[in-house]
Each structure stands twice: as structure tokens, then as C-alpha cells.
C-alpha positions as CSV (number, residue, x, y, z in Angstrom):
1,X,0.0,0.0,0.0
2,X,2.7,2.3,0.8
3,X,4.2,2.6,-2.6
4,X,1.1,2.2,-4.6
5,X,0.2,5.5,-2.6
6,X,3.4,7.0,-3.1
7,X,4.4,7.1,1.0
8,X,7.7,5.8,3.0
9,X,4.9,3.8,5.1
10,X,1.5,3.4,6.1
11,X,-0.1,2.6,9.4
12,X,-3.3,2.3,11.0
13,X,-4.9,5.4,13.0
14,X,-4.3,4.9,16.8
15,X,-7.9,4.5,18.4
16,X,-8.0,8.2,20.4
17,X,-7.2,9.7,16.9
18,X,-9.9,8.2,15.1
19,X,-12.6,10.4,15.7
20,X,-10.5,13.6,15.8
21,X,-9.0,12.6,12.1
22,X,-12.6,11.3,10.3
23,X,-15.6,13.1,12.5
24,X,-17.0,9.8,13.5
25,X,-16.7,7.3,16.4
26,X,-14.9,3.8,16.2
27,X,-16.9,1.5,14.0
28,X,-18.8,4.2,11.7
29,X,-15.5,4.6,9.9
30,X,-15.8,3.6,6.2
31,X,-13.2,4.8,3.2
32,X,-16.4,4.9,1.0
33,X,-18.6,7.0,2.7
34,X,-16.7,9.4,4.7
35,X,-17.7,13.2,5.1
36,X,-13.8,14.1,4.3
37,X,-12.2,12.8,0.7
38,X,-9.2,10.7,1.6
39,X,-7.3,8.9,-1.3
40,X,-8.9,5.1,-1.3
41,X,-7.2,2.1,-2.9
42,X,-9.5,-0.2,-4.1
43,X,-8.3,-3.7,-5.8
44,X,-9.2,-3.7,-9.3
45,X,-12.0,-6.6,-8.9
46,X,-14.5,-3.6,-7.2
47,X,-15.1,-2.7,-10.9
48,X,-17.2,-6.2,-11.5
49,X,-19.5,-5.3,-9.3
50,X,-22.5,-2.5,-10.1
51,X,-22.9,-1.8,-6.7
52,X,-20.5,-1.6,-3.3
53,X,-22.4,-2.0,-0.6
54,X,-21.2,0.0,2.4
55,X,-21.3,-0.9,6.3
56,X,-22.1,2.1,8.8
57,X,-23.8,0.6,11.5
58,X,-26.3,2.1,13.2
59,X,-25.4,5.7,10.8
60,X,-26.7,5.1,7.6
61,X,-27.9,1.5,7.3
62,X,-28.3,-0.2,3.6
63,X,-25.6,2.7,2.2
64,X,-23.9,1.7,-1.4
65,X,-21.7,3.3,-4.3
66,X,-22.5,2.8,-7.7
67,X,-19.8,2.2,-9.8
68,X,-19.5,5.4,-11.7
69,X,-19.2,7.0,-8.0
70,X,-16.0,5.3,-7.6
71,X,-12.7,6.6,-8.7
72,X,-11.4,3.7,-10.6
């Protein structure tokens, strides 16, 4: 991931920084869906599918991308 994305390294977000960094608490974070853009690396078999179907809990229940949403 790191040199697809062009950094030294990548790392996940320590827990007390999650909310802070995205707006939302632990387990409504999803790269699809966020309220911020943030670069997201999807694998290139996401384009098969019309639909991505995307998990925010209790947020926004039954959420999905089409496919022309995505950045491919």
C-alpha cells in the first residue's frame, strides 16, 4: 500500500485519533462513505460489481456506491 500510494509507510490510525482525524466514532468509519475525501485504494475486482455496498452501523444503514461513483 505504501508505494502504490506514493508514501515511506502506512499505518493504521491509533484509536483516540480516530474520531478527531474522520468526525466519526470507532466502527462508523468507512473509506467509501466518509464526510472528508481521503485517497482510497480499491483492488481492481470492485469494478465487476455494479454496486458496493457499504457498512455504517447504526449511521446510515443499507448505504452503497455505484460504480460510476467510484474513482477507478
Amino acid at each position: 500500500m505504501a508505494r502504490i500510494s506514493g508514501n515511506r509507510k502506512v499505518e493504521t490510525v491509533a484509536l483516540k485519533e480516530v474520531q478527531p482525524l474522520t468526525g466519526y466514532i470507532r466502527g462508523g468509519v468507512t473509506a467509501l462513505a466518509s464526510k472528508k475525501d481521503y485517497p482510497v485504494y480499491l483492488d481492481e475486482t470492485a469494478t465487476l460489481f455494479e454496486q458496493i455496498g457499504v457498512n455504517l452501523a447504526s449511521l446510515l444503514p443499507g448505504a452503497s456506491s455505484t460504480k460510476s461513483e467510484l474513482v477507478v
